[in-house]
C-alpha positions as CSV (number, residue, x, y, z in Angstrom):
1,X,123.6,142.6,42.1
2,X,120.7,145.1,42.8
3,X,117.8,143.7,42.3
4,X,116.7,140.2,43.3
5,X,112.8,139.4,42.0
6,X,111.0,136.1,42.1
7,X,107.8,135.2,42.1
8,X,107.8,131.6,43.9
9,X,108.9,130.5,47.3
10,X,112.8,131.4,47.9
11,X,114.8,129.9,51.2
12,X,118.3,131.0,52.1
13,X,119.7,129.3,55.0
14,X,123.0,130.7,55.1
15,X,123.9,134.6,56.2
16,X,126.9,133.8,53.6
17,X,124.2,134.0,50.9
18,X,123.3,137.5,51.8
19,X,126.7,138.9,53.5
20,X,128.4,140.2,49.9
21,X,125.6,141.1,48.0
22,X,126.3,144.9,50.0
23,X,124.9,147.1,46.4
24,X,121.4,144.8,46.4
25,X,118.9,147.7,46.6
26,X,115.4,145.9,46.2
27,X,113.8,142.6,46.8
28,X,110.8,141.9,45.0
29,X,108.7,138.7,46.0
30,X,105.1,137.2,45.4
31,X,105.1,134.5,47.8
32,X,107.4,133.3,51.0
33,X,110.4,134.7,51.4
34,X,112.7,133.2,54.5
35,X,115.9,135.1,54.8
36,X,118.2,135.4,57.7
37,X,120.8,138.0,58.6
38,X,120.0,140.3,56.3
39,X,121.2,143.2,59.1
40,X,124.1,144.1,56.6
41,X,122.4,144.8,53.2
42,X,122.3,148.8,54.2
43,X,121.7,149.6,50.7
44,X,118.4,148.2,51.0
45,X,115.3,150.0,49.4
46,X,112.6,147.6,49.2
47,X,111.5,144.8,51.1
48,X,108.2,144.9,50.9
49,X,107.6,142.1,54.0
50,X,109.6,140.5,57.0
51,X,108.6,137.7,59.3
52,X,109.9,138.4,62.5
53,X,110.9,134.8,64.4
54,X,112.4,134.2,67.3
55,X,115.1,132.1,65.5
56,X,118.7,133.8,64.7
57,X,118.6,135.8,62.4
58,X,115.4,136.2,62.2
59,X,115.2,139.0,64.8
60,X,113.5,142.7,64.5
61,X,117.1,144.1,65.0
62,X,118.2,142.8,61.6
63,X,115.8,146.1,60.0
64,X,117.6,148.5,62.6
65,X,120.2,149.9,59.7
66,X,118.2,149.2,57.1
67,X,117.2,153.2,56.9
68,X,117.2,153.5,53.0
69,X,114.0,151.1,53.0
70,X,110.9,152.9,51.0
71,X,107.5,152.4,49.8
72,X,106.0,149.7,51.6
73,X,106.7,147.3,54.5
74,X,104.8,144.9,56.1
75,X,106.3,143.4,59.5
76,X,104.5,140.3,60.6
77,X,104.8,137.9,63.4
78,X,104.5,140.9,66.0
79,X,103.5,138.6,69.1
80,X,107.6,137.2,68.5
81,X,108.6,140.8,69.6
82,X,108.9,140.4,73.4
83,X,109.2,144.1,74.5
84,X,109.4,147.9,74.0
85,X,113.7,147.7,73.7
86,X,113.1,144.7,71.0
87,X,110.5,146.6,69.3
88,X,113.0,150.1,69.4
89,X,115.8,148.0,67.9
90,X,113.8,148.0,64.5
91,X,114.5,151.9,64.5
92,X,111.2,152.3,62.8
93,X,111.4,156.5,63.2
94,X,114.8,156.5,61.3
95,X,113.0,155.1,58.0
96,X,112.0,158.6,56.3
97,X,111.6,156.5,53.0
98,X,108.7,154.6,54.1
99,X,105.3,155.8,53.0
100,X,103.3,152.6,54.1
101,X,103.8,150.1,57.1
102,X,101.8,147.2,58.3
103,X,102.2,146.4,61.6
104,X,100.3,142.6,62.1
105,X,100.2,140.0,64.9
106,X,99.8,136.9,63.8
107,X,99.5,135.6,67.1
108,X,98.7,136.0,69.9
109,X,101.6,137.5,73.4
110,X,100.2,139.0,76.3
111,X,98.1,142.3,76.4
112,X,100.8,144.0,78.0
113,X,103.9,143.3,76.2
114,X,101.8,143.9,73.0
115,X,101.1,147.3,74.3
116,X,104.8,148.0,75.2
117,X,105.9,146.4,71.9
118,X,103.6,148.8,69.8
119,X,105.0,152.0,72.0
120,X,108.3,151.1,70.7
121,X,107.1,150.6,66.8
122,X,106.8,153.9,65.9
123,X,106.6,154.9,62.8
124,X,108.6,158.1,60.8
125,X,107.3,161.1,60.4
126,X,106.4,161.4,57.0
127,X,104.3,158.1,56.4
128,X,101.2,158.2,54.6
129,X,99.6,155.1,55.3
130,X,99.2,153.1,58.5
131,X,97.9,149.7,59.0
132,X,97.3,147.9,62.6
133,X,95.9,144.3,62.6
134,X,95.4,141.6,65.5
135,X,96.3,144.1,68.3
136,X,94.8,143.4,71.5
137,X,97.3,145.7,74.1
138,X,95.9,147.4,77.1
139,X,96.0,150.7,75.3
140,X,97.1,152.8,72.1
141,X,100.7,154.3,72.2
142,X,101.5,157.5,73.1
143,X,102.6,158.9,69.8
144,X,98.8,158.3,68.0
145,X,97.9,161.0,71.5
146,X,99.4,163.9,70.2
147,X,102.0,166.1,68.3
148,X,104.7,166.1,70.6
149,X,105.2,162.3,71.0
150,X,106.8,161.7,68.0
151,X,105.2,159.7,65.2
152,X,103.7,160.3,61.8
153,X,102.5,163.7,61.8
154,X,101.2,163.9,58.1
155,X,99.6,160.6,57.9
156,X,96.5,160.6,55.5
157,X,95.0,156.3,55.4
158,X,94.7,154.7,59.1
159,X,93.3,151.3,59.2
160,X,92.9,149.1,62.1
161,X,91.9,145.3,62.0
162,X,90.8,142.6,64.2
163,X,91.9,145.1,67.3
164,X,90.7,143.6,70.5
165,X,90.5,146.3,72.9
166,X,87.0,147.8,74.5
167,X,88.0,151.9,73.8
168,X,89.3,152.6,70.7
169,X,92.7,155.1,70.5
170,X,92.8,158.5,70.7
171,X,94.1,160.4,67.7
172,X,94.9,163.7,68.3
173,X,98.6,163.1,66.2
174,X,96.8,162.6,63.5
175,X,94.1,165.9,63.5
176,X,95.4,167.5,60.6
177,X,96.0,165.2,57.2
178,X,94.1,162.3,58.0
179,X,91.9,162.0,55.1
180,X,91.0,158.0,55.2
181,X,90.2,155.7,58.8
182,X,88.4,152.4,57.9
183,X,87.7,150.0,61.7
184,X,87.4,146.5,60.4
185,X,86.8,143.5,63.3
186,X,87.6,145.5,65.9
187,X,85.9,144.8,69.1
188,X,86.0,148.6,70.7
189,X,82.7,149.6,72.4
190,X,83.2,153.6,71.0
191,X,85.2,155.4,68.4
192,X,87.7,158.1,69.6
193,X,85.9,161.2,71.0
194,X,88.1,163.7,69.2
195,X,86.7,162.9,65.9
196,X,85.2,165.7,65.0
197,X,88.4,167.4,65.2
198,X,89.7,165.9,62.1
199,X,89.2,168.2,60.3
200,X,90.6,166.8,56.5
201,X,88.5,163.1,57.3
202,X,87.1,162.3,54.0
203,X,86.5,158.7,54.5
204,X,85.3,156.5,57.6
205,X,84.3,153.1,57.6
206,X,83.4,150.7,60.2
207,X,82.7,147.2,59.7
208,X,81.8,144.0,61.5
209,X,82.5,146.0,65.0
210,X,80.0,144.5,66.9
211,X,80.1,146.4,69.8
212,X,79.9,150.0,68.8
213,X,76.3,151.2,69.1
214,X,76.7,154.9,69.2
215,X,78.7,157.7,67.4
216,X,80.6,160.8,68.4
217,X,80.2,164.1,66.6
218,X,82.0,163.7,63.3
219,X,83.7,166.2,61.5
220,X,82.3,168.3,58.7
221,X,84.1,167.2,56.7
222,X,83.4,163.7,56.1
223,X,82.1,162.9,52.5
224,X,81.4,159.1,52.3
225,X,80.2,157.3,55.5
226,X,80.2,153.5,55.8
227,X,78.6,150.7,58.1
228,X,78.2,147.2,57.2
229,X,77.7,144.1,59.1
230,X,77.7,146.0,62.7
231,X,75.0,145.5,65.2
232,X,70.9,146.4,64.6
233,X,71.4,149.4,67.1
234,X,73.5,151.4,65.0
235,X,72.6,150.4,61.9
236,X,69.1,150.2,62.6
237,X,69.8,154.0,63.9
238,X,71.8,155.9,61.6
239,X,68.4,155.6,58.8
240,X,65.7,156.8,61.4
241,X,65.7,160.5,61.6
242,X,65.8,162.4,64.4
243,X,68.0,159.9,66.6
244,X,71.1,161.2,67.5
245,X,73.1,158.7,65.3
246,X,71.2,160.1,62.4
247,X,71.9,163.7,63.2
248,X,75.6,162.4,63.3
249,X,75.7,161.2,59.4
250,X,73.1,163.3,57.9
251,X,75.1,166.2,56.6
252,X,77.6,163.6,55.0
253,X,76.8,164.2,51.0
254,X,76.8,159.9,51.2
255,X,76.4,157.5,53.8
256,X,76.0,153.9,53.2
257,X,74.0,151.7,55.5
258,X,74.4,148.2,54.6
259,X,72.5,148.2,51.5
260,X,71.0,151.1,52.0
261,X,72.5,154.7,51.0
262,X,71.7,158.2,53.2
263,X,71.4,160.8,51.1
264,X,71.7,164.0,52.8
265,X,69.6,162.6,55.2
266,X,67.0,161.2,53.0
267,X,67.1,157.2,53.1
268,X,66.6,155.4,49.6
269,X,65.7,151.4,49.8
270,X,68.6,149.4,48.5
271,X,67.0,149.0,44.8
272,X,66.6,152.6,44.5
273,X,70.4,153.1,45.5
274,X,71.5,150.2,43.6
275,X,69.4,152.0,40.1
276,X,71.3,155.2,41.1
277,X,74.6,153.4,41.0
278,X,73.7,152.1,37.6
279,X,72.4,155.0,36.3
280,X,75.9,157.2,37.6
């Protein structure tokens, strides 16, 4: 067998279940999927999502030769992963295939061994999107600091989510493709300083981040801006002209404001933007 797909809830409780089917290639799923020992299915192409417990079986190692995985993953129950060496056994680098990976706590370990257990999750080189959710280490790993600390180098979508840390990372690995970064419920007080080094950002978006009430330079080459749901500082900001928030966004050909939409620096109310939409 090669392909297993299901679209309800599936339980195997045995590793005997699993052990022979060596040629299955992809597992395709719509709800929960509990699985154990599935270390020796090295054909492996798509998994799509794994639940990482503490329980045999159930372990981050059982990914570690699982190298032919592509497309997407999504690894959840991080706070189970109780350091860097755990983390490393995943062998996240050696998965060339993948070209999405979701990296989510679910719960909640201690700031440090989050921040050790994230070091050791690094992703391959050639992924294109990157998602980070319920974070809340001490810092951001080394490889999202620069080009010679391994690491995607030609990533092009970065999202973080519900990130609990008061300075958010720095992204200096990421300069050159990253087209897309969208900051969701993340409680950082600033957004990295390098930003206006990206020099391919198309897209940024920040929303519900309470605490950010300034922006760096940004590059020139953002086209769509977003803020929504943020506090009255910036948002009250970015539409008056003249304040340095303003003169952060105002070359953007769009920026969106809550309801409102920046146009090259000119504000319109949200009716006039919404009869623009309309009319497009």
């Amino acid at each position: 067998m090669q392909v297993l797909h299901f679209g309800g809830n599936l339980l195997l409780t045995s590793s005997e279940d699993w052990c022979d089917l060596i040629n299955l290639r992809h597992v395709i799923y719509s709800k929960d999927l509990k699985i154990g020992s599935i270390d020796r299915l090295t054909s492996l192409q798509t998994l799509g999502r794994f639940m990482v417990r503490k329980e045999q079986g159930y372990q981050l190692k059982q990914l570690g030769n699982l190298n032919k995985l592509g497309g997407e993953l999504c690894i959840c129950g991080i706070e189970n992963i109780e350091s860097k060496a755990e983390a490393l056994e995943a062998n996240l680098a050696d998965k060339g295939g993948l070209r999405k990976l979701v990296l989510q706590w679910d719960g909640v370990a201690s700031a440090e061994v989050e921040t050790e257990v994230l070091e050791g999750l690094c992703p391959p080189k050639y992924l294109d999107e990157l998602t980070i959710e319920g974070y809340i280490g001490l810092r951001y790993p080394s490889w999202m600091d620069g080009e010679d600390n391994g690491g995607p180098k030609y990533l092009k979508n970065l999202k973080f989510s519900g990130c609990s840390q008061e300075l958010g990372p720095e992204l200096r690995g990421f300069v050159s493709h990253l087209r897309v970064l969208s900051i969701q419920f993340c409680s950082w007080v600033s957004l990295p300083d390098c930003m206006e080094h990206l020099r391919s950002l198309h897209e940024l978006s920040i929303r519900c981040c309470s605490n950010i009430r300034s922006l760096p330079t940004l590059p020139q080459s953002l086209q769509d801006f977003r803020v929504h749901a943020c506090n009255d500082v910036l948002m009250g900001s970015c539409k008056i002209i003249g304040d340095p928030n303003w003169d952060k966004v105002q070359h953007t050909p769009r920026a969106r404001i809550g309801g409102y939409v920046l146009t090259m620096g000119v504000v319109r109310e949200p009716e006039e933007a919404q009869a623009e939409v309309v009319s497009d």
